[in-house]
Rosetta silent file (secondary structure, phi, psi, omega in degrees, C-alpha in Angstrom):
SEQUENCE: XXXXXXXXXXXXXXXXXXXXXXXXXXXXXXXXXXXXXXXXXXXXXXXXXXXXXXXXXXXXXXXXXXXXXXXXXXXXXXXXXXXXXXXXXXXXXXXXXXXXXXXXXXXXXXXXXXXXXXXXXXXXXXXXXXXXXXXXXXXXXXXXXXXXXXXXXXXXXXXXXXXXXXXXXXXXXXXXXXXXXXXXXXXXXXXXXXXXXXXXXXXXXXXXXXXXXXXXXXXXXXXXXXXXXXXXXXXXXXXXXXXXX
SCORE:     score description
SCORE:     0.000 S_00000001
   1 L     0.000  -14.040 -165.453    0.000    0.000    0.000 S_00000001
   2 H   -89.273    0.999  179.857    3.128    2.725    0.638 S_00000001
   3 H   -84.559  -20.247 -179.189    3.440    2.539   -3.258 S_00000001
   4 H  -113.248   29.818  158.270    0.139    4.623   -3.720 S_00000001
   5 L  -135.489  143.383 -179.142    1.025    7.171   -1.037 S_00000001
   6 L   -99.576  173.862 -161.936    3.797    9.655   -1.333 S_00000001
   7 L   -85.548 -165.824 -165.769    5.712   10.523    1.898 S_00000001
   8 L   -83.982  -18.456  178.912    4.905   13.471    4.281 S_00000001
   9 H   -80.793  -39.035  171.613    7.075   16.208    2.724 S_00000001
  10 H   -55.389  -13.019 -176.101    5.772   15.158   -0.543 S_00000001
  11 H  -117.500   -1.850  171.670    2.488   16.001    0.326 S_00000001
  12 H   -56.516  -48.840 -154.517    3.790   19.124    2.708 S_00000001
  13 H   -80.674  -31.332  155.112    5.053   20.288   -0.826 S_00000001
  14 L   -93.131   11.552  172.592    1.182   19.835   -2.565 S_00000001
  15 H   -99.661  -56.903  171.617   -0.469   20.884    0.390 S_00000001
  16 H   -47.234  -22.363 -169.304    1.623   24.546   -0.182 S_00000001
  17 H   -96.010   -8.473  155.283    1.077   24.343   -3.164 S_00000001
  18 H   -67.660  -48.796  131.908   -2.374   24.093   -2.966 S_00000001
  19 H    11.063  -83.538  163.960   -2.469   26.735   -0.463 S_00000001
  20 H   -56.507  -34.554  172.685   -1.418   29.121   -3.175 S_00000001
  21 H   -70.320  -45.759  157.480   -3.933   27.718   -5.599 S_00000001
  22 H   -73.695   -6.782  156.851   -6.994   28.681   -3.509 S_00000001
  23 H   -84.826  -11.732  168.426   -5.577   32.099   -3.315 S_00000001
  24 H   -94.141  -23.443  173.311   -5.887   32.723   -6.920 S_00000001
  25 H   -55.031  -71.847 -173.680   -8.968   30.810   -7.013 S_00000001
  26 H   -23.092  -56.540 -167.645  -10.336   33.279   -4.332 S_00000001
  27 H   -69.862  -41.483  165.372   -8.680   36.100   -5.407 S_00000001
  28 H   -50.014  -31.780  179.759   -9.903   35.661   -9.156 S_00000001
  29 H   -71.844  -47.060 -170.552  -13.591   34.949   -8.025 S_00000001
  30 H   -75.388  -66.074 -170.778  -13.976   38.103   -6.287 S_00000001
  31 H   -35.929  -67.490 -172.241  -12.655   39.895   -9.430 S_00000001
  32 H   -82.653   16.859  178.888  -14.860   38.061  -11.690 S_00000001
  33 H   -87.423  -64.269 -169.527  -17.689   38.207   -9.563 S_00000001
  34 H   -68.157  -68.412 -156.025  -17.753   42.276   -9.239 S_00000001
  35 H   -60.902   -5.216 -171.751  -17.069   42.462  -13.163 S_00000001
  36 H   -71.602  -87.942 -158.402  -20.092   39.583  -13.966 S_00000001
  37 H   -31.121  -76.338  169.518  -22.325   41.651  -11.708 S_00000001
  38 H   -28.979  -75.569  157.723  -21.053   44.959  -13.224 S_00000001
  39 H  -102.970   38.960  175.280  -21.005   44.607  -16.529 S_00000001
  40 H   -75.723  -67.966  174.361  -24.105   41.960  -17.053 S_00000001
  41 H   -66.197  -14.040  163.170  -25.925   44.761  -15.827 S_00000001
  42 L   -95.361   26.608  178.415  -24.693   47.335  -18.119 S_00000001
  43 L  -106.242    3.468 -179.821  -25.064   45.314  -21.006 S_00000001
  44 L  -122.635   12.570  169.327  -28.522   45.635  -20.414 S_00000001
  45 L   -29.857  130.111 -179.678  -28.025   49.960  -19.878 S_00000001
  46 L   -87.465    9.071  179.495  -30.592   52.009  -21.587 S_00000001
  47 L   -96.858  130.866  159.045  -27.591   54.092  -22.526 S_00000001
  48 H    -9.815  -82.471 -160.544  -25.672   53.690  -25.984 S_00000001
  49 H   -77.262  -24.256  143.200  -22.396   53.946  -24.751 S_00000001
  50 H   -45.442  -57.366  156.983  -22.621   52.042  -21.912 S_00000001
  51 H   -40.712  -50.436 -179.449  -23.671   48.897  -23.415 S_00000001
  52 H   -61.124  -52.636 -178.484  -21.415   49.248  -26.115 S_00000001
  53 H   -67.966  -62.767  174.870  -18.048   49.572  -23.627 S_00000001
  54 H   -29.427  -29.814  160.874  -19.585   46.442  -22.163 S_00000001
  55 H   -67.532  -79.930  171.556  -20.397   44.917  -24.818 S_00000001
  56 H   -21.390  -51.120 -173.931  -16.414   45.191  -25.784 S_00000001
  57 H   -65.086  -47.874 -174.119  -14.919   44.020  -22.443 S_00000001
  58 H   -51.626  -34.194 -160.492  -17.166   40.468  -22.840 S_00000001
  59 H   -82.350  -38.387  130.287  -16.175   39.930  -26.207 S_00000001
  60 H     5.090  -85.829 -153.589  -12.431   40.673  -25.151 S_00000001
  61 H   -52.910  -68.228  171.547  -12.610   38.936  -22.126 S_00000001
  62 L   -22.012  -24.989 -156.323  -14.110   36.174  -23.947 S_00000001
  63 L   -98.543  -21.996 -155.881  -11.921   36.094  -27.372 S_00000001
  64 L   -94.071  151.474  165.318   -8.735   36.082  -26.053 S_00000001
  65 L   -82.130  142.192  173.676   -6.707   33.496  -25.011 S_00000001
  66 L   -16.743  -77.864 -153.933   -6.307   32.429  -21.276 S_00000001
  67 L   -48.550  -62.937 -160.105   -2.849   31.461  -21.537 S_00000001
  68 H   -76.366  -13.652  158.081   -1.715   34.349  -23.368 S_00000001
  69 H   -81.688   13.901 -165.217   -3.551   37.101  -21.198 S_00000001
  70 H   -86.994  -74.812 -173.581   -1.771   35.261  -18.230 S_00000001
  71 H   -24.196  -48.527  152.097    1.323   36.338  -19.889 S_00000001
  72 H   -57.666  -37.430 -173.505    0.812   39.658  -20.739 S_00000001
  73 H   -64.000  -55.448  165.615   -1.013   40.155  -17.456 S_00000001
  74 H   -46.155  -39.358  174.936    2.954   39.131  -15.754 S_00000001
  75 L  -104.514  -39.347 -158.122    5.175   40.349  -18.365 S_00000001
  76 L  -101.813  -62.187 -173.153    4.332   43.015  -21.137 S_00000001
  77 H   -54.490  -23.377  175.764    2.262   44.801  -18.593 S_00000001
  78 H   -85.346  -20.886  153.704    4.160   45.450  -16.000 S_00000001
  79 H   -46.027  -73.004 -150.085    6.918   46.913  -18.673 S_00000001
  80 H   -52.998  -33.208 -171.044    4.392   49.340  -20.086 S_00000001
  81 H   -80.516  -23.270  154.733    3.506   50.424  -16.094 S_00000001
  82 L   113.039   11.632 -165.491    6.964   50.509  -15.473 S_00000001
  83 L   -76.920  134.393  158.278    6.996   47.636  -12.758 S_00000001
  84 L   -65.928  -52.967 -162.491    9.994   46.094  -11.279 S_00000001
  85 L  -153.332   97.009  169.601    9.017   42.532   -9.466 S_00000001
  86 L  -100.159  160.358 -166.353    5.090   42.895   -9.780 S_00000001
  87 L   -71.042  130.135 -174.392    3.034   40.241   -7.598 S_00000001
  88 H   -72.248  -88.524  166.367    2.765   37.035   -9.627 S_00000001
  89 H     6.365  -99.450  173.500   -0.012   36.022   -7.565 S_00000001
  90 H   -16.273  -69.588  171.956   -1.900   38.993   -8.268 S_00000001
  91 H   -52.807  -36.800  159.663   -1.241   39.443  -11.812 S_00000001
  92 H   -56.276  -89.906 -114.271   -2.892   35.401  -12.369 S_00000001
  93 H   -58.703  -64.504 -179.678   -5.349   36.172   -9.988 S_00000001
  94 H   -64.161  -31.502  165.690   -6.513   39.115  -12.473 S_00000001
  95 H   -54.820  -22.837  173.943   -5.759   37.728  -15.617 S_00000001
  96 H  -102.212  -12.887  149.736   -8.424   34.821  -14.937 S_00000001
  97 H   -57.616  -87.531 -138.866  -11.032   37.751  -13.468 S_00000001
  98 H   -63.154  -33.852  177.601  -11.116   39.396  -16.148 S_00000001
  99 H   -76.643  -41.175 -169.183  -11.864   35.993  -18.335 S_00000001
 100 H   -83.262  -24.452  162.473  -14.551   34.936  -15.746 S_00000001
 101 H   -44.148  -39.505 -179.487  -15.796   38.480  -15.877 S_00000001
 102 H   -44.798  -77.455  177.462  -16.635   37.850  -19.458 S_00000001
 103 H   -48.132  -50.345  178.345  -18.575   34.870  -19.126 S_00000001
 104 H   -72.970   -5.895  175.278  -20.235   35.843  -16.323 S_00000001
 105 H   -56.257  -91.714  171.247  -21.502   39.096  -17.200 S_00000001
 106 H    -4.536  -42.395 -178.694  -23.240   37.007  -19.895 S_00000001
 107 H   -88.211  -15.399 -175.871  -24.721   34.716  -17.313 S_00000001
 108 H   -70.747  -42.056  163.315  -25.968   37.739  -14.994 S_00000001
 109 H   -48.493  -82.827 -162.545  -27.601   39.271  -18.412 S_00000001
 110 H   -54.388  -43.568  166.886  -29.623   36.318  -19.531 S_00000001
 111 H   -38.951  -88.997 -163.830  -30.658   35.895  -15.423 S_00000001
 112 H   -41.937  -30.812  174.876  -31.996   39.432  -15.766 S_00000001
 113 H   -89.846  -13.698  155.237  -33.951   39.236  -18.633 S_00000001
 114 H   -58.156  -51.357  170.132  -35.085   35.842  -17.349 S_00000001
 115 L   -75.969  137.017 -159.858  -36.819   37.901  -14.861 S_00000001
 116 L   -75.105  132.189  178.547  -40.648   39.025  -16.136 S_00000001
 117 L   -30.860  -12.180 -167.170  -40.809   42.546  -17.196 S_00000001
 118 H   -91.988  -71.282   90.651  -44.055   43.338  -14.967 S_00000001
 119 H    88.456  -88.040 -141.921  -41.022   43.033  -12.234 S_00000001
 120 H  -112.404  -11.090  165.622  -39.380   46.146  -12.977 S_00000001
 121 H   -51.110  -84.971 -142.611  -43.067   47.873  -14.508 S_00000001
 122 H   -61.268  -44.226 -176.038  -44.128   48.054  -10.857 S_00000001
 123 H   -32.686  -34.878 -159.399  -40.596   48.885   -9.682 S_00000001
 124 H   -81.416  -61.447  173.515  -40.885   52.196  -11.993 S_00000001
 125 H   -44.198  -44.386 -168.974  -44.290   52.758  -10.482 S_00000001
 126 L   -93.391   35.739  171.033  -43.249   52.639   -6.770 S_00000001
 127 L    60.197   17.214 -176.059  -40.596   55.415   -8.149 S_00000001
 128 L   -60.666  147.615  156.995  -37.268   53.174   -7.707 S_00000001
 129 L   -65.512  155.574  168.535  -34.108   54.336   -8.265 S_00000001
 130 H   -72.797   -8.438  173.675  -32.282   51.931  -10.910 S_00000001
 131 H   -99.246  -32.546  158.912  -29.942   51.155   -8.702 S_00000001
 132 H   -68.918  -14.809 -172.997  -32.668   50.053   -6.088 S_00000001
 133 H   -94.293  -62.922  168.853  -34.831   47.861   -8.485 S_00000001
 134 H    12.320  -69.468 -148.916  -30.943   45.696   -9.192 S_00000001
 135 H   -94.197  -32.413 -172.896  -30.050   45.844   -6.032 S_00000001
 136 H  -130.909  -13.696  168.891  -33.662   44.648   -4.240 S_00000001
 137 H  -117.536  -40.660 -156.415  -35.782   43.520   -6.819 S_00000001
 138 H   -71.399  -53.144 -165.468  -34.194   42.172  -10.059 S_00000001
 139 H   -36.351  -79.458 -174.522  -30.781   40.827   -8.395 S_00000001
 140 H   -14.949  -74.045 -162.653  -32.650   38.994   -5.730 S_00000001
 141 H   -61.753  -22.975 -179.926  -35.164   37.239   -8.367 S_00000001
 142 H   -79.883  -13.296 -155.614  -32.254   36.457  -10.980 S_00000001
 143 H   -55.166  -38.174 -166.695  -30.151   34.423   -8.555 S_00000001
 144 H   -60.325  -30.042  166.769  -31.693   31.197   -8.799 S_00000001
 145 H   -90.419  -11.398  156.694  -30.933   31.479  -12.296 S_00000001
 146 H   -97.163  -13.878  170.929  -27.476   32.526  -12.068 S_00000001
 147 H   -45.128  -37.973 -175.760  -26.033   30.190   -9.222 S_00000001
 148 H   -87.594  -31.853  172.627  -25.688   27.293  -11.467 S_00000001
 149 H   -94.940  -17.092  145.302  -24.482   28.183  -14.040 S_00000001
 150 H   -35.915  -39.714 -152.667  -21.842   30.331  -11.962 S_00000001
 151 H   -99.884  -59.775  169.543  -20.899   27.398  -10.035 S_00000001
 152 H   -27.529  -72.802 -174.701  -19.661   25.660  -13.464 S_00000001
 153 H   -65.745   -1.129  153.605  -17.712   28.502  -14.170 S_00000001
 154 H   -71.167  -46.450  160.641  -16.126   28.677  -11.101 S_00000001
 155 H   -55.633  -43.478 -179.279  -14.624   25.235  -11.379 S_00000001
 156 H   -63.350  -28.810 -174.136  -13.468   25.859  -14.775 S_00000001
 157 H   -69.710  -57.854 -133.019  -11.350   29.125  -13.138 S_00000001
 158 H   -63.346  -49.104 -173.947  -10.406   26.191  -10.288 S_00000001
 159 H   -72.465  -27.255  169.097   -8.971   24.390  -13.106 S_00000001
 160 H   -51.807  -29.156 -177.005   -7.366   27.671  -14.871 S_00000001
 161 L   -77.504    9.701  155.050   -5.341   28.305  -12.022 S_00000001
 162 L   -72.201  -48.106  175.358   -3.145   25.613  -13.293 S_00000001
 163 H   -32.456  -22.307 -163.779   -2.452   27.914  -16.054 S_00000001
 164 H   -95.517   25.116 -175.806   -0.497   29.923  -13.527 S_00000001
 165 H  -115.268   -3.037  136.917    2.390   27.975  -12.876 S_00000001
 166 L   -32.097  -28.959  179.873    3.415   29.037  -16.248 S_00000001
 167 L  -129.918   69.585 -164.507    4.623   32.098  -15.204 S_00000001
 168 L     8.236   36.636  157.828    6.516   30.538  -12.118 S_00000001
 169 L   -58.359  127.218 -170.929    3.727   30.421   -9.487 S_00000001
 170 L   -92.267  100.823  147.000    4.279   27.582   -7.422 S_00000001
 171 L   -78.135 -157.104  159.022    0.820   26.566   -7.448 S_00000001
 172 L   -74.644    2.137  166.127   -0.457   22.881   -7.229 S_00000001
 173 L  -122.100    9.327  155.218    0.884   22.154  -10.666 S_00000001
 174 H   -76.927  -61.806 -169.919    3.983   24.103  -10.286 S_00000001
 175 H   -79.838   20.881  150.551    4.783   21.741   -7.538 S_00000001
 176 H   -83.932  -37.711 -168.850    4.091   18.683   -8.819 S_00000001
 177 H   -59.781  -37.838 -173.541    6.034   19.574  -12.166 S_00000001
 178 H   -76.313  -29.442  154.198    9.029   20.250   -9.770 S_00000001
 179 H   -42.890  -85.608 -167.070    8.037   16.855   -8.086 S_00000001
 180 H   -55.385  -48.377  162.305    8.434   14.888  -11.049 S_00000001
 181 H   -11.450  -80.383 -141.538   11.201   16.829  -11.992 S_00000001
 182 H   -90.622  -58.748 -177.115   13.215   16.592   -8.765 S_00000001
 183 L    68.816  -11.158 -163.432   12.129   12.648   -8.808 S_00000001
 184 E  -157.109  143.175  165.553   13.588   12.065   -5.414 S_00000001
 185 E  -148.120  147.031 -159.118   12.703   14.263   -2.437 S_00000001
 186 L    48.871    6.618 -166.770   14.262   13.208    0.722 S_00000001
 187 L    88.336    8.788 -158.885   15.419   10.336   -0.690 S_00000001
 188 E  -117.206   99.263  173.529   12.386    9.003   -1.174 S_00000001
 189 E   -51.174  147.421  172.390   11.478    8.273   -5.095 S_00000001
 190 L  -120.400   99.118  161.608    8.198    9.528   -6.871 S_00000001
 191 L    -3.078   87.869  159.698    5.968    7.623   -8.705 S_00000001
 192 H   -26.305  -94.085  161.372    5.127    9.534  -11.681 S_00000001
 193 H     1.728  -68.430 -153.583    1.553    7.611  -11.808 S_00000001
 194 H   -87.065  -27.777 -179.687    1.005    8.266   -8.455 S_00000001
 195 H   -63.639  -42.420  152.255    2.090   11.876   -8.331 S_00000001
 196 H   -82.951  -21.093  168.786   -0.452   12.682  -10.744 S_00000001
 197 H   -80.608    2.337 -175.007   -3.505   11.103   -9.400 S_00000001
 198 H   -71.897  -56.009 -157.607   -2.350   12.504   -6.226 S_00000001
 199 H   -76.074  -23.418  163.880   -2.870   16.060   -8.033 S_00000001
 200 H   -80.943  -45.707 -166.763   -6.280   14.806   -9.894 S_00000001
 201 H   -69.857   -8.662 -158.154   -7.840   13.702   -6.743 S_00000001
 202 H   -95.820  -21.378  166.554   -6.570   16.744   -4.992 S_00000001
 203 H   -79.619  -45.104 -177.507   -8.561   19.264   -7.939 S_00000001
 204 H   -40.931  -49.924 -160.747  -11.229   16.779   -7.931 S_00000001
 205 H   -65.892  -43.498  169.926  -11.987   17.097   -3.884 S_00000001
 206 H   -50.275  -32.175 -162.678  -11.739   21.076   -4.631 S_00000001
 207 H  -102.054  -20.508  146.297  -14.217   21.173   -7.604 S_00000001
 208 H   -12.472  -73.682 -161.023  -16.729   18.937   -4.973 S_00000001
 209 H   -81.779   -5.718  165.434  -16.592   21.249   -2.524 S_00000001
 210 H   -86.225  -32.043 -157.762  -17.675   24.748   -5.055 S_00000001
 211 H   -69.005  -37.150 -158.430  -20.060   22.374   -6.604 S_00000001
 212 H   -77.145  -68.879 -108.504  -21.528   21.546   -2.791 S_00000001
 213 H   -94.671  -32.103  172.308  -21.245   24.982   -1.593 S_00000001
 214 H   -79.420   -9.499 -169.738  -23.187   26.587   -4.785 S_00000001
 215 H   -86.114  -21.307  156.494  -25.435   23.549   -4.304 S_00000001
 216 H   -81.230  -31.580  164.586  -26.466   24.811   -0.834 S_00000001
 217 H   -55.197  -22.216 -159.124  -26.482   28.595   -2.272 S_00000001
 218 H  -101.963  -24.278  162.715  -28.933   27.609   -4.644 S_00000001
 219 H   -43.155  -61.851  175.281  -31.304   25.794   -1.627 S_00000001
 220 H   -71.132  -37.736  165.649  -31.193   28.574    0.171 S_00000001
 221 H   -44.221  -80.015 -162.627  -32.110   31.355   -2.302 S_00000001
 222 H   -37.596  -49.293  163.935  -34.846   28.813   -3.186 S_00000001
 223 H   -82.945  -24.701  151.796  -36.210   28.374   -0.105 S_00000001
 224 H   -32.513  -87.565 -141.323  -35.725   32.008    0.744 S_00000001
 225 H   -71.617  -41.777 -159.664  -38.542   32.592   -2.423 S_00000001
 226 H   -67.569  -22.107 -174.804  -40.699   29.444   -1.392 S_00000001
 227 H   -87.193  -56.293 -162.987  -40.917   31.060    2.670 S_00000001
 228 H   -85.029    2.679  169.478  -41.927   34.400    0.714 S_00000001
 229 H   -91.841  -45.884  166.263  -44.473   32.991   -1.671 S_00000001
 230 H   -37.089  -60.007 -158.636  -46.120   31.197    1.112 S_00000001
 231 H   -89.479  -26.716  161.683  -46.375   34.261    3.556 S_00000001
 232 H   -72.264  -10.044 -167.405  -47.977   36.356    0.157 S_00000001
 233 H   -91.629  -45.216  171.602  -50.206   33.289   -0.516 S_00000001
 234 H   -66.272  -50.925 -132.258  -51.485   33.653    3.168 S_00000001
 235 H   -94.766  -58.355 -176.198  -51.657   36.982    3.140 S_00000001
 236 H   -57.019  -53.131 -175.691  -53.668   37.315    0.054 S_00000001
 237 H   -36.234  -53.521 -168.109  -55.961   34.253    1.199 S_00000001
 238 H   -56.509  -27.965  178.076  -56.653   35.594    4.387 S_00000001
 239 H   -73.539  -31.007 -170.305  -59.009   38.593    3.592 S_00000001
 240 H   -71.776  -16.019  167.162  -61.051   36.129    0.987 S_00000001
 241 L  -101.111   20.127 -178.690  -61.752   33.680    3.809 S_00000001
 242 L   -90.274  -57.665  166.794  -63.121   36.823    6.137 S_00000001
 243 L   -24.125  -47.876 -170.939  -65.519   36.885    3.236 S_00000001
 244 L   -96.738  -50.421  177.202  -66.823   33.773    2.966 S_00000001
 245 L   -44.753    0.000    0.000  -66.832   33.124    6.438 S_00000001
């Protein structure tokens, strides 16, 4: 059985490096999270020009390749800004924001427009600001329809942040390639074979847990609407049985 387990430094050395991989996950989510949210809703802007720069960043974000905005995001940019030793970290962590901004704008847009138009009618009526019918009526009502398909694209970033050991992050697939490399740590040899399924089971068990975590997000939102359809369902109900009674 010690032939399918690697020793304790070996897994000291993918436990750091995973470490570092959920900080670009994190840090990247949060990015593309604010730009989904951002521009989804201005792609649906009653202004011109707004839509239109929005329109630009998805098809951008979208067009380009991964790999090669990793690159830029590390190297050519920090020339043009003039950077000495810019944070590697960082610089991933925004180059895959800005690609999950793309897509998700896109998924926040079709959620909103998912929600029915009488919806934002009355909103108009009770005098909302546009930033209060978003923020308290539409947001609320799209979630159920954006959680899921969110939670996909959040595993696909989990797996992008492999991409970053390209530019010498030691994430979890910077250190395994330096595993396999290195072949011997402590003295101890390392199974190719086993070094990578160590490193599949260790993204699998990662994209489990976003899948479980959006899979409780989407429960609760759900029941959240199902407790507030209930207490309007009473509510209406109640004067029509004063009636009859």
């Amino acid at each position: 059985m010690s032939d399918f387990f690697l020793n304790s430094t070996q897994y000291e050395r993918l436990w750091d490096g995973t470490l570092v991989t959920l900080q670009v996950l994190a840090l990247s989510f949060l990015l593309g999270v604010v730009l989904s949210v951002g521009f989804g809703v201005a792609r649906l802007s009653e202004r011109v020009a707004v839509r239109a720069i929005a329109l630009l960043y998805v098809e951008v974000a979208r067009g380009i390749s991964s790999i090669v905005l990793l690159f830029w995001m590390a190297f050519a940019l920090p020339i043009l800004l003039g950077f000495d030793q810019p944070s590697r970290l960082l610089m991933g962590s925004v180059a895959l924001g800005l690609n999950m901004g793309g897509y998700g704008a896109e998924i926040v847009r079709g959620a909103i427009q998912s929600v029915p138009k009488g919806q934002t009618e009355a909103c108009i009526a009770l005098n909302l600001t546009p930033t209060q019918r978003i923020r308290h009526i539409i947001l609320p009502q799209a979630m159920p329809v954006i959680l899921p398909p969110m939670g996909n694209l959040t595993i696909e970033i989990l797996k992008g942040t492999a991409l970053v050991s390209l530019i010498g992050l030691s994430d979890l697939t910077f250190e395994v390639s330096k595993l396999r490399v290195n072949r011997t740590i402590s003295d101890d040899p390392v199974s190719i074979p086993i070094l990578f399924l160590n490193a599949l089971i260790i993204y699998f068990v990662l994209a489990q847990i976003i899948a479980l975590l959006f899979r409780i997000a989407e429960r609760r939102v759900n029941a959240g609407f199902e407790q507030r359809s209930g207490r309007n369902a009473v509510e209406l109900s109640a004067p029509t049985a004063g009636v009859t009674g």
